[in-house]
C-alpha positions in Angstrom: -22.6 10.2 -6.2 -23.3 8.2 -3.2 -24.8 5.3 -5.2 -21.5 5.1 -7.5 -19.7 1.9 -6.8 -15.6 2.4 -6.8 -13.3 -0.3 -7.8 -9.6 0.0 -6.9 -6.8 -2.3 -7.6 -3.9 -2.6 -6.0 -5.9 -1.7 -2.8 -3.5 -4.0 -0.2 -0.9 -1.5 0.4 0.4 2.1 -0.5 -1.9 4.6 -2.5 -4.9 1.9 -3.5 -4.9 0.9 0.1 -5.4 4.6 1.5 -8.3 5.8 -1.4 -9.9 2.4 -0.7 -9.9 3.3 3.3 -10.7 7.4 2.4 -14.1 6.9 0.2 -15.3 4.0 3.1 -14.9 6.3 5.6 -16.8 8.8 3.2 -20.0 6.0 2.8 -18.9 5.2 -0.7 -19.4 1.5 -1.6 -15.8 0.4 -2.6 -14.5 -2.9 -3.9 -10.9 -2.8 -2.9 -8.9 -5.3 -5.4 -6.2 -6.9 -3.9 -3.7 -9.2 -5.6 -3.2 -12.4 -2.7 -5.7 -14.1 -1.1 -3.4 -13.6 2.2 -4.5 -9.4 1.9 -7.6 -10.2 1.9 -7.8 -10.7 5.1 -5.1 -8.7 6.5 -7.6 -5.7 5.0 -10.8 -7.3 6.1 -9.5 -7.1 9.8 -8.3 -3.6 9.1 -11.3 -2.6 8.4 -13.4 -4.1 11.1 -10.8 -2.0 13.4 -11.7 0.7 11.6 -15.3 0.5 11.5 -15.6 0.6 7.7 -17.4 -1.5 5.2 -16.2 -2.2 1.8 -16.1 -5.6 -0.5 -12.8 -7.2 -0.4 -12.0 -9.0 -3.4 -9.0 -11.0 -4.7 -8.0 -9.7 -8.0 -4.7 -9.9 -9.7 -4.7 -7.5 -12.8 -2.6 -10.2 -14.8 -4.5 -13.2 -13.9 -7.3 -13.4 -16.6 -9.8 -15.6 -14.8 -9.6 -13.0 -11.5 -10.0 -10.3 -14.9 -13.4 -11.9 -15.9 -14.8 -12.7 -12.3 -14.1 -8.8 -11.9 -16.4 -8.2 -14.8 -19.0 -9.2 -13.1 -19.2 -7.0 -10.4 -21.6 -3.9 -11.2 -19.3 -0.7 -10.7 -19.7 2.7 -12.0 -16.0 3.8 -11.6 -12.5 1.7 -12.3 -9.8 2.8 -10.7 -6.6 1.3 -12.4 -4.1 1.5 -9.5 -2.4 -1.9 -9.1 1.5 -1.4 -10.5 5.0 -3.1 -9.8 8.2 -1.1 -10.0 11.1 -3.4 -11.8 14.2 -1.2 -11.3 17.9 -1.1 -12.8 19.1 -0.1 -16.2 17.6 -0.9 -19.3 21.1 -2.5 -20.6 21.2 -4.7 -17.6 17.4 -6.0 -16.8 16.6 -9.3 -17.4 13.8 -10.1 -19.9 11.8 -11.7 -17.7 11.9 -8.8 -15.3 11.4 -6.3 -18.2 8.3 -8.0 -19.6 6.4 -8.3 -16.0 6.7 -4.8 -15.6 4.8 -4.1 -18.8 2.4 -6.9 -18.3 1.1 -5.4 -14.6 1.7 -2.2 -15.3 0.5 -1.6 -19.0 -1.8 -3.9 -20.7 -3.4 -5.8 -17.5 -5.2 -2.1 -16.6 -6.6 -2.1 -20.5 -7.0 -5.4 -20.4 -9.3 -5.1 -17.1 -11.1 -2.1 -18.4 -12.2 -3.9 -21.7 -14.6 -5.6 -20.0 -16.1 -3.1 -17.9 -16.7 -0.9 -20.6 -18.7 -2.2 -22.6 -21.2 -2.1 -19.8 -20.3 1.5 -19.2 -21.3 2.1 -23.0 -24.9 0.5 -22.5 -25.3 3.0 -20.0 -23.9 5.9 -21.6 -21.9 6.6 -18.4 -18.8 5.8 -16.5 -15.5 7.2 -14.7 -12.1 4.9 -15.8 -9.2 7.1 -13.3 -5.8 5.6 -14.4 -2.6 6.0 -11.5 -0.3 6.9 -13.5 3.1 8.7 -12.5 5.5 11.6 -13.0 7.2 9.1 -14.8 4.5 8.6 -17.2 6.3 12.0 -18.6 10.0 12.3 -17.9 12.3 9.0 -17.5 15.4 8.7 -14.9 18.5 6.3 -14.6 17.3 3.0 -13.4 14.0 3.5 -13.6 13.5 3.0 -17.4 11.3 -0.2 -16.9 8.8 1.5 -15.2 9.0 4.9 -16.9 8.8 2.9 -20.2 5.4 1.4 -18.6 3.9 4.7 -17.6 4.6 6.7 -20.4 3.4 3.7 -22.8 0.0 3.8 -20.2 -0.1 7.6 -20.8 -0.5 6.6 -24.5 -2.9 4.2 -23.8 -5.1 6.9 -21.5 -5.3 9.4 -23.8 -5.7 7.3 -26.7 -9.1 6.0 -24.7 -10.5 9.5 -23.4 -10.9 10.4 -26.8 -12.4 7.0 -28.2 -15.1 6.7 -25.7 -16.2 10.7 -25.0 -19.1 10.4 -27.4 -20.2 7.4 -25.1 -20.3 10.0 -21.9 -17.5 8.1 -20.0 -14.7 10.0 -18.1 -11.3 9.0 -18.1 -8.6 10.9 -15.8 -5.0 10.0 -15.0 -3.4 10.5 -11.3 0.7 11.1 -11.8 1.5 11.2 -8.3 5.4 12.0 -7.5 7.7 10.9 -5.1 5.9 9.6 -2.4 7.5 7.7 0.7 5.7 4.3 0.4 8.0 2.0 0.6 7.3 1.2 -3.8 10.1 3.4 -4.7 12.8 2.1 -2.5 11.6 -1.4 -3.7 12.6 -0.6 -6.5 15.8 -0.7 -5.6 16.2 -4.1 -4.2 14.1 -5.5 -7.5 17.6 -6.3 -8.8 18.3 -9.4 -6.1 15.8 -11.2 -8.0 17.9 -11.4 -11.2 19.7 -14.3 -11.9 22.8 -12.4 -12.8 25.8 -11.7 -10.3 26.3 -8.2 -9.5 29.7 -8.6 -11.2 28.3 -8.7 -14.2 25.9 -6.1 -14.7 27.4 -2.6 -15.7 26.1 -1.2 -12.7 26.7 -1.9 -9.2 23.1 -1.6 -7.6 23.9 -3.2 -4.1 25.2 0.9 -3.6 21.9 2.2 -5.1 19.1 3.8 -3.7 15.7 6.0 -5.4 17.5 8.8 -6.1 15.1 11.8 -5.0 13.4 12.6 -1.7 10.1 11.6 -1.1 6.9 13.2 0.5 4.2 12.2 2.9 2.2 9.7 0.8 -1.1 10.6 3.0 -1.1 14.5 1.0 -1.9 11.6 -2.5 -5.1 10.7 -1.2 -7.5 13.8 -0.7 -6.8 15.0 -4.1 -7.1 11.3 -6.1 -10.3 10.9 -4.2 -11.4 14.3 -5.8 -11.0 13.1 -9.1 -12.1 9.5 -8.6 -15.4 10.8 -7.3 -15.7 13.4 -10.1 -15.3 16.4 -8.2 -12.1 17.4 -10.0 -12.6 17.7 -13.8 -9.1 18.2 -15.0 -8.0 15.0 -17.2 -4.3 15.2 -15.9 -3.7 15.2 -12.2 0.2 16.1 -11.1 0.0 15.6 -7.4 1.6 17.6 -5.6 0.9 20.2 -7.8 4.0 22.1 -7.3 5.8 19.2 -9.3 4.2 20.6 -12.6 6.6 22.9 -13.6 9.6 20.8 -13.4 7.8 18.0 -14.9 6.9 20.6 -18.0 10.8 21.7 -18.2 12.1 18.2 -18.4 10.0 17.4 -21.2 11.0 20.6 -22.9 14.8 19.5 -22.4 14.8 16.7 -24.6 14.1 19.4 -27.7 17.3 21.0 -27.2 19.6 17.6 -25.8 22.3 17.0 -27.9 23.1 12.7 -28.6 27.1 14.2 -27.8 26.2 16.2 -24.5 28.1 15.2 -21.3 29.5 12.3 -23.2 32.1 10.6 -20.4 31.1 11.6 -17.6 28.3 10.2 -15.2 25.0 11.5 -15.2 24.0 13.8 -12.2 21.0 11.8 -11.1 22.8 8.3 -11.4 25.3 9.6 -9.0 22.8 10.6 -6.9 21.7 7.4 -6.5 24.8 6.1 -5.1 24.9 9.2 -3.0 21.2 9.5 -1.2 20.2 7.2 1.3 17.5 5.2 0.9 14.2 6.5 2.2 15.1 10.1 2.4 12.2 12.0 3.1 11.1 15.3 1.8 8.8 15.9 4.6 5.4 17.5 3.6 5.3 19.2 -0.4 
């Protein structure tokens, strides 16, 4: 295991950042992908604080020349990480915000991990780890782009495992929940880039916040290490764990939702969203 190389992108900030700094620390040989040259080096002195080694690379997901300098680098495990989180309803979005969700989100990841695997066949071996989201399964108020994103990347996930088994590679998703990064309440504020005045969206998202309370993102990274390095087998990975059931009882919901139920009055978790303050913390799951 200790000869594996590890990939991550997305590994400036938030959940890449923290599994790129946790299998360092464990003498893994990591190439953290970041998107701007600028994080380079905000991570390269990080790590010399640290005391850590790992190749720090530029490497935006949607830029296809950074895509096909990546594929050149000789990893054994591809950790698809980097994501964006366009937020605000799907009838008010913008089209350019819409499609830049899916493009960084969705198809750079299989875009990327075309053209590692074909190495990964030659060898008969490989690990493809996919950070996905509790939103890859159920999908909330304002958050529509990017559930639309991770549920399509679910798709996409499954749809892979099952083509490339008889080749011996592994492929695992993360769905990590609420996690007090900074990403989810970013969301929120996605909405100041649209050209639109607030006056003339249907929604009024200067009073919005993420409308749940988050945990402490550093309880993500033992566990997603475990599965990046192979030491957890399962192919779906709900972290924390005690998210699963809820997760498995919104899905069974939508069997029984009626198109005419609650028609007229405002959905419970879009009021919450003009009700919770943003960055409310859950403290530890």
């Amino acid at each position: 295991m200790s000869e594996e190389k590890v990939l991550i992108t997305g590994a400036g900030t938030g959940f890449g950042k923290g599994m790129a700094f946790s299998l360092a620390e464990k003498g893994k040989s990591v190439i953290a992908g970041v998107e701007v040259m600028s994080q380079v080096s905000d991570l390269e002195k990080e790590a010399k604080e640290r005391g850590v080694t790992m190749q720090i690379e530029k490497l935006d997901v949607t830029d296809s020349k950074d895509r096909e300098k990546a594929w050149d680098w000789d990893i054994d495990i591809l950790v698809n990480n980097a994501a964006v989180k366009e937020g605000g309803s799907l009838a008010d979005i913008p089209e350019k915000n819409l499609r830049h969700q899916f493009e960084v989100n969705t198809f750079a990841p299989i875009l990327l991990t075309q053209g590692f695997v074909n190495r990964m066949v030659e060898r008969q071996k490989g690990r493809i780890v996919f950070i996905s989201s509790v939103s890859g399964f159920m999908a909330d108020p304002f958050s529509g782009p990017y559930g639309g994103s991770k549920h399509a990347l679910e798709a996409f996930a499954e749809s892979l495992s099952k083509e490339l088994q008889e080749f011996n590679i592994e492929v695992a998703t993360i769905n990590p929940g609420p996690y007090l990064t900074g990403f989810n309440d970013r969301e929120f504020e996605t909405w100041k880039d649209w050209q639109e005045k607030s006056d003339e969206t249907i929604f009024d998202y200067e009073k919005a916040s993420f409308p749940y309370e988050q945990f402490d993102p550093e309880e993500v990274i033992e566990p997603a290490v475990k599965v990046i390095l192979g030491e957890t087998k399962n192919y779906r990975n709900v972290i924390p764990e005690k998210m699963i059931p809820m997760v498995k009882e919104r899905r069974e919901e939508l069997w029984d939702k009626k198109t005419d139920e609650n028609l007229g009055q405002r959905h419970e978790m879009v009021q919450k969203s003009y009700d919770i303050e943003p960055g409310t913390s859950a403290g530890k799951s």
